[in-house]
N, C-alpha and C positions, 0 to 999 in steps of 0.2 A: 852881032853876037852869034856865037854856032851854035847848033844844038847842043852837042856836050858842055859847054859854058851854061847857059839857061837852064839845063839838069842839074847842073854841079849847081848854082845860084839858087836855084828852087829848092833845091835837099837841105839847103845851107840856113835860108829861110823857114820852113818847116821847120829844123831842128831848133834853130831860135825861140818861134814864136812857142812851140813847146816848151824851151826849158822857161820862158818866162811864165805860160798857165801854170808852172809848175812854182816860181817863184812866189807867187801870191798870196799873201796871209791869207788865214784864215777869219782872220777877224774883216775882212774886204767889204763885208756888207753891217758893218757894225755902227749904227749909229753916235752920235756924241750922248752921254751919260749911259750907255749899257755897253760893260764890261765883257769881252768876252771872256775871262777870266783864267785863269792859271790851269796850263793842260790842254787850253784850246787846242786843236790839232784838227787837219781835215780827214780824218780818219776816225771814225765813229760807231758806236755800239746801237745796233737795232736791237728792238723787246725793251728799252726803257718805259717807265714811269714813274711818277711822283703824286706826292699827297695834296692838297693845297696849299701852297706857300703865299700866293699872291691874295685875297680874297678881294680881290676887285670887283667892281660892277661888269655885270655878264654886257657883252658889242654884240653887235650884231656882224656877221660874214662880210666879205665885199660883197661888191656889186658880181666878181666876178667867182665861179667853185673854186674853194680851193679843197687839196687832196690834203688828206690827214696821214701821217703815216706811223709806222710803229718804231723811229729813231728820228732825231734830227738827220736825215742826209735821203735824197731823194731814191737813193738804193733801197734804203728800207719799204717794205709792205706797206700794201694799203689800209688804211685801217678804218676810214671813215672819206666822209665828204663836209662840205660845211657849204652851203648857198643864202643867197644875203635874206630871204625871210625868214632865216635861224640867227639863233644868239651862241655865242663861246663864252664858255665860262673861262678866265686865264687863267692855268695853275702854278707854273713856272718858266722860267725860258733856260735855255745853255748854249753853250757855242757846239756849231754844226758846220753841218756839210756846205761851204758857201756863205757862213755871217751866223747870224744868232737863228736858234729855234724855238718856239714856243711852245709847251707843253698845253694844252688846253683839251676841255670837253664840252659834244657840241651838247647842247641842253635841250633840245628836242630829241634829238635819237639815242641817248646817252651815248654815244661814241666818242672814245679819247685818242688822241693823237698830237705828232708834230708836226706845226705846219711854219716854215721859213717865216722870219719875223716881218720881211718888207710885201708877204703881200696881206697880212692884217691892221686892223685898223690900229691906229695909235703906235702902230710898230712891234705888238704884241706886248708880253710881261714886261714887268720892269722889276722886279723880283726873281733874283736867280736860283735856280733847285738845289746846287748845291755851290758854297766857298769855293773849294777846291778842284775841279771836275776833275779826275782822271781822262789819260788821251785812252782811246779804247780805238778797237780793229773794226771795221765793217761786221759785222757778225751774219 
């Protein structure tokens, strides 16, 4: 193969494997019974919050930190930390950047945030913040 073959093959590549990251629901990290629900979209509004919807029993963090932040989508601000000798209280979850987010406060620092639902325990809420979500922009 010549160079300009393996150029042209490699760009051709690249552009594929692009437009399939691009293909990918939203819902991709959505476990079986949680919804992502009507609006999903991977495009997402930071500065959310919500009241208690969930009233579960407060978890404990993983083993490993997870960052809290002020949207479901890893764009968003940092807004908090949660390490596993703290507890989250769950308040709600919504579809986000990459699968579900869950809305929770960590109960030691009182700090609230969204943290991706697969790296908390139980998979996060199981209670959604809102029916309907609207798709919203990165803000």
């Amino acid at each position: 193969m010549t160079w300009t073959s393996a150029r042209v093959a490699g760009s051709i590549l690249a552009a594929t494997t692009a437009t399939l990251a691009l293909a990918a629901p939203a819902n991709a990290g959505t476990p079986p019974g949680k919804s992502p629900g009507v609006g999903a979209s991977t495009m997402v509004a930071c500065g959310l919050s919500y009241p208690d919807k969930d009233h579960s029993e407060w978890v404990h963090f993983p083993a490993n930190t997870v960052t809290m932040r002020s949207g479901p989508s890893n764009s968003c601000i940092q807004t908090g930390q949660g390490v596993h000798d703290q507890r989250a209280q769950y308040l709600c979850y919504t579809p986000g950047d990459g699968g579900t987010w869950t809305f929770l406060r960590n109960t030691s620092t009182g700090d609230q945030g969204w943290v991706r639902d697969d790296q908390l325990a139980g998979y996060g809420s199981y209670v959604r913040c809102e029916d309907n979500p609207p798709p919203a922009s990165v803000n």
